[in-house]
C-alpha positions as CSV (number, residue, x, y, z in Angstrom):
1,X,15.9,-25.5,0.5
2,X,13.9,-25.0,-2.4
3,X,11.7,-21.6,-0.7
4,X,12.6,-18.6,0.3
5,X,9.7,-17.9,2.6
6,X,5.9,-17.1,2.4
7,X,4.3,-15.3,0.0
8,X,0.9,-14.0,1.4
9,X,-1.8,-15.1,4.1
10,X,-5.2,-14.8,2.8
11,X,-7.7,-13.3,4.9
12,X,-11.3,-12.7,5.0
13,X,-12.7,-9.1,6.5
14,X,-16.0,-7.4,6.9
15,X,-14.1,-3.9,7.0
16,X,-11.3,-3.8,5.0
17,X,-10.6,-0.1,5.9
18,X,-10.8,-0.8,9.2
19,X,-8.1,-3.5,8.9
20,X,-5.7,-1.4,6.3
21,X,-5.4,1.3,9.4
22,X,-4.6,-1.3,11.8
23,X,-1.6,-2.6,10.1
24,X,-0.7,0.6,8.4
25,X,-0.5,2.0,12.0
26,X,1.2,-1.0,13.8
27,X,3.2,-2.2,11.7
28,X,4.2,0.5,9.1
29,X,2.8,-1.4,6.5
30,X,1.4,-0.5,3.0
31,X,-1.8,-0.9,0.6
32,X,0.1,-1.6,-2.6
33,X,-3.1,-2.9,-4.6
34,X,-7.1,-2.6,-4.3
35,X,-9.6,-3.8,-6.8
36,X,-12.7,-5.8,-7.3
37,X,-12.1,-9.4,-6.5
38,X,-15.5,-10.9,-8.3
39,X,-18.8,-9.3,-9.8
40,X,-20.8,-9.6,-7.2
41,X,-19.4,-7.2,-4.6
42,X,-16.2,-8.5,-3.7
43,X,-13.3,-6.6,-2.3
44,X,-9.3,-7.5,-3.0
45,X,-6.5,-5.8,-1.3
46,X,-2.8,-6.7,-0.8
47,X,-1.2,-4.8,2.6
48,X,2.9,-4.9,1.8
49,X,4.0,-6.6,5.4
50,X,7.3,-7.0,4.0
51,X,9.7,-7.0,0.8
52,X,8.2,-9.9,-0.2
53,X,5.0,-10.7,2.0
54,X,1.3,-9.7,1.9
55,X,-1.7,-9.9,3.5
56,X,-4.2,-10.7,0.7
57,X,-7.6,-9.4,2.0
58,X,-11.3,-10.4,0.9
59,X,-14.5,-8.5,1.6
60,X,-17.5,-10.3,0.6
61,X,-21.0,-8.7,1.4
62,X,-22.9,-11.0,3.9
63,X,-19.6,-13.3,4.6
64,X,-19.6,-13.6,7.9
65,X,-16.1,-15.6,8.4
66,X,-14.2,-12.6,10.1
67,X,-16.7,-13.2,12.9
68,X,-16.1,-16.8,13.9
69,X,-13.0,-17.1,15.7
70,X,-12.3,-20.1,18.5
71,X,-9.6,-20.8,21.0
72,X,-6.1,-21.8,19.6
73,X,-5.7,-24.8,18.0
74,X,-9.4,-24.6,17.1
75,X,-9.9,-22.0,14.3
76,X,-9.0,-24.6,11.5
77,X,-6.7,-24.9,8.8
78,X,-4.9,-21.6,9.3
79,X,-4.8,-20.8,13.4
80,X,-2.4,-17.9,13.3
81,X,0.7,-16.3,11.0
82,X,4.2,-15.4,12.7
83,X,6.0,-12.1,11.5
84,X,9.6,-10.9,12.2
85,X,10.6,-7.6,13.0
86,X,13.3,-6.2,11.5
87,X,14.9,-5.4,14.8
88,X,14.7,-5.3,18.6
89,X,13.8,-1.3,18.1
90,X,11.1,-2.6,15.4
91,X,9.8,-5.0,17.8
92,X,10.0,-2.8,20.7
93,X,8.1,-0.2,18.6
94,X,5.6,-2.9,17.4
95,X,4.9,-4.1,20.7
96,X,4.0,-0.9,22.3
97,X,1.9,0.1,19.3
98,X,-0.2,-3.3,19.6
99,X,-0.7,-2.5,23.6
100,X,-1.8,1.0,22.7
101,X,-4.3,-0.3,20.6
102,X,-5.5,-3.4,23.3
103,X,-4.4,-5.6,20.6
104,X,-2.4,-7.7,23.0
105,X,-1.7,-7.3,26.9
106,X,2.1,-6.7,25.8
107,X,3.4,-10.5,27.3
108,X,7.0,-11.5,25.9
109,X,7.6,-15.0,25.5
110,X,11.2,-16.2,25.5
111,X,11.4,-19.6,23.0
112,X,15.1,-19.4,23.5
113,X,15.4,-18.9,19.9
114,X,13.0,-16.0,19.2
115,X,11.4,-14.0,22.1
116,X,7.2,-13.3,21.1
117,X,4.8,-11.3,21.5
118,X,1.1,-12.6,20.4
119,X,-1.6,-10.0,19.5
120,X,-5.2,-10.1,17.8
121,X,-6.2,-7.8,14.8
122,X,-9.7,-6.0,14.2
123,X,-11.6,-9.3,12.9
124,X,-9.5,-11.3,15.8
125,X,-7.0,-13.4,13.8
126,X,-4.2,-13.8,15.9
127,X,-0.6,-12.9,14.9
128,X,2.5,-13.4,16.6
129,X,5.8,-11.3,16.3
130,X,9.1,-13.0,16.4
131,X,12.5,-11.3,17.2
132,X,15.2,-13.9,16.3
133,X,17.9,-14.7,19.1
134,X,21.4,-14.7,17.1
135,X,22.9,-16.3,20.1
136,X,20.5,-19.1,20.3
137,X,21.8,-22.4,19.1
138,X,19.0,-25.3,17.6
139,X,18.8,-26.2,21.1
140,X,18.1,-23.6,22.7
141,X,14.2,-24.2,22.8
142,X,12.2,-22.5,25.7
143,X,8.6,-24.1,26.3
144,X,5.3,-21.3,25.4
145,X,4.6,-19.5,28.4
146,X,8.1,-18.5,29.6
147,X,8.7,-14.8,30.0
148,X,11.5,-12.9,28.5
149,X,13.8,-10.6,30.9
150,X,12.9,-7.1,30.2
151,X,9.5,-7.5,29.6
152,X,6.6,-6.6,31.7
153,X,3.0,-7.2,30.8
154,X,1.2,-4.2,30.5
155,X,4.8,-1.8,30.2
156,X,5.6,-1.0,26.7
């Protein structure tokens, strides 16, 4: 394989601040870089969500993007981003951090290779993290929707 993984997402915010906290305070992330991303008023920040993964995030006065969110499979091009926790204790951590916040109703899913929990930050893009089962073999697929033992919605 010729990659080694993603980059950055790029994403478009009204609040910028707003959104920094959110993954700062989930996620344990950092700010590594903010600057002027064009001469007319436009924001640039990069939020560290991993050793080698940003969020790149835009602010453009009167863009109105962040607002305009539809169900899955509708948003367009980009309809969510996956991220993997470090650990079960990382995504245990995550997880209850996202419910305290109402950023998800705390549902696991078990894919058989990964369990999942989906959650939706400030402007409403929707993010999923992934905990990799190391006893799943390429097989081992579970449709969306099935729950993972030890899990209850609404329990962190």
């Amino acid at each position: 394989m010729l990659l080694d993984g993603i980059n950055h997402v790029a994403v478009l915010t009204n609040d910028a601040g707003r959104l920094h906290a959110f993954y700062r305070d989930v996620f344990d992330a950092a700010v590594s870089y903010e600057g002027p991303a064009d001469d007319d008023g436009g924001r640039i920040s990069f939020i560290d969500i991993g050793p080698a993964t940003q969020l790149n995030v835009f602010e453009f006065p009167g863009n109105t993007e962040a607002e305009r969110q539809t169900p899955m499979f509708g948003r367009g091009r980009l309809d969510h981003f996956g991220l993997a926790a470090a650990s079960k204790e990382a995504f245990e951590t995550i997880r209850r951090r996202l419910m305290e916040r109402g950023a998800t109703d705390g549902f696991v899913t078990d894919f058989g290779v990964a369990i999942s929990v989906f959650f939706r930050d400030p402007d409403g893009l929707e993010g999923e993290v992934l905990l990799h089962n190391p006893d799943a073999g390429p097989g081992d697929v579970k449709p969306p929707g099935t729950p993972a033992a030890g899990y209850e919605v609404g329990v962190p």
